[in-house]
N, C-alpha and C positions, 0 to 999 in steps of 0.2 A: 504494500500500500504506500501511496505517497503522498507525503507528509507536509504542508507551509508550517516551519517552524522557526525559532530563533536558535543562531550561532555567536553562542561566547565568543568578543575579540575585546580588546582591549588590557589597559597593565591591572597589575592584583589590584583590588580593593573600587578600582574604578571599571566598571565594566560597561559595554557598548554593545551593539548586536546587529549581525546581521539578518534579513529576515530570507530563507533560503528553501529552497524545492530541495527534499532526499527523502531517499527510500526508508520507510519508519525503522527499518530494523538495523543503519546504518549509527555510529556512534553520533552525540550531541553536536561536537566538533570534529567528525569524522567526514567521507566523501556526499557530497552533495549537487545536484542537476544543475541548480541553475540560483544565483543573487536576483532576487527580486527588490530589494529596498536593506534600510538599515532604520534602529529603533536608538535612539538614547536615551534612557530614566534620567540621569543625574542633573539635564537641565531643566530651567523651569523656566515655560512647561517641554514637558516632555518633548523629544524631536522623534517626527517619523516623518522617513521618505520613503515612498512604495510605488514602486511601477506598477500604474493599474489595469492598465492595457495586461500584463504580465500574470499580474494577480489574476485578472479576468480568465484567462487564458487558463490559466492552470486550475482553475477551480471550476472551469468548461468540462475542463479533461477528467474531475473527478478526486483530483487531491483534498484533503482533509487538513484544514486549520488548527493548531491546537488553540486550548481556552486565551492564550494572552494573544494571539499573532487572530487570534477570531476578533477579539473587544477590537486589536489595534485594525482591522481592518472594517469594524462597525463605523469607530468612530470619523475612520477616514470616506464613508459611503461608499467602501467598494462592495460591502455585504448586498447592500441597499440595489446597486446594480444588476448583483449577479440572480439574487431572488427576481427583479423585473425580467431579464431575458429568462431563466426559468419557466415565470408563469404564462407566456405567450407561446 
């Protein structure tokens, strides 16, 4: 199954993420499809960049969002999207 998840990057204590297409049974920071965006907690507010075109794309094909990379893609309206073309 494939997976929109976050990839730990940045130094200890300050972390960043990227937001990344891989196979769920690949490690956390292990191989991965394809970069679709990147998240950062530490600023306020928070920073996300998400290719939505991408996001769209991939969640067409059937990939599954975990719960933090779902809100981050709620609040960014790409959920909101993908349910419209869905229900037509």
């Amino acid at each position: 199954m494939v997976k929109i998840r976050l990839r730990r990057v940045g130094a200890p204590k300050k972390p960043s993420y990227r937001i990344v297409v891989a196979e769920s049974t690949k490690a956390r920071n292990g191989a991965f499809i394809s970069i679709i965006g990147h998240y950062d907690p530490l600023t306020n507010p928070e920073t996300v960049e998400i290719d939505k075109e991408a996001a769209i794309a991939w969640l067409g094909k059937g990939a599954q969002p975990t719960d933090t990379v779902r809100r981050l893609l709620v609040n960014a309206g790409i959920m909101n999207k993908v349910k419209a073309t869905k229900g037509d």
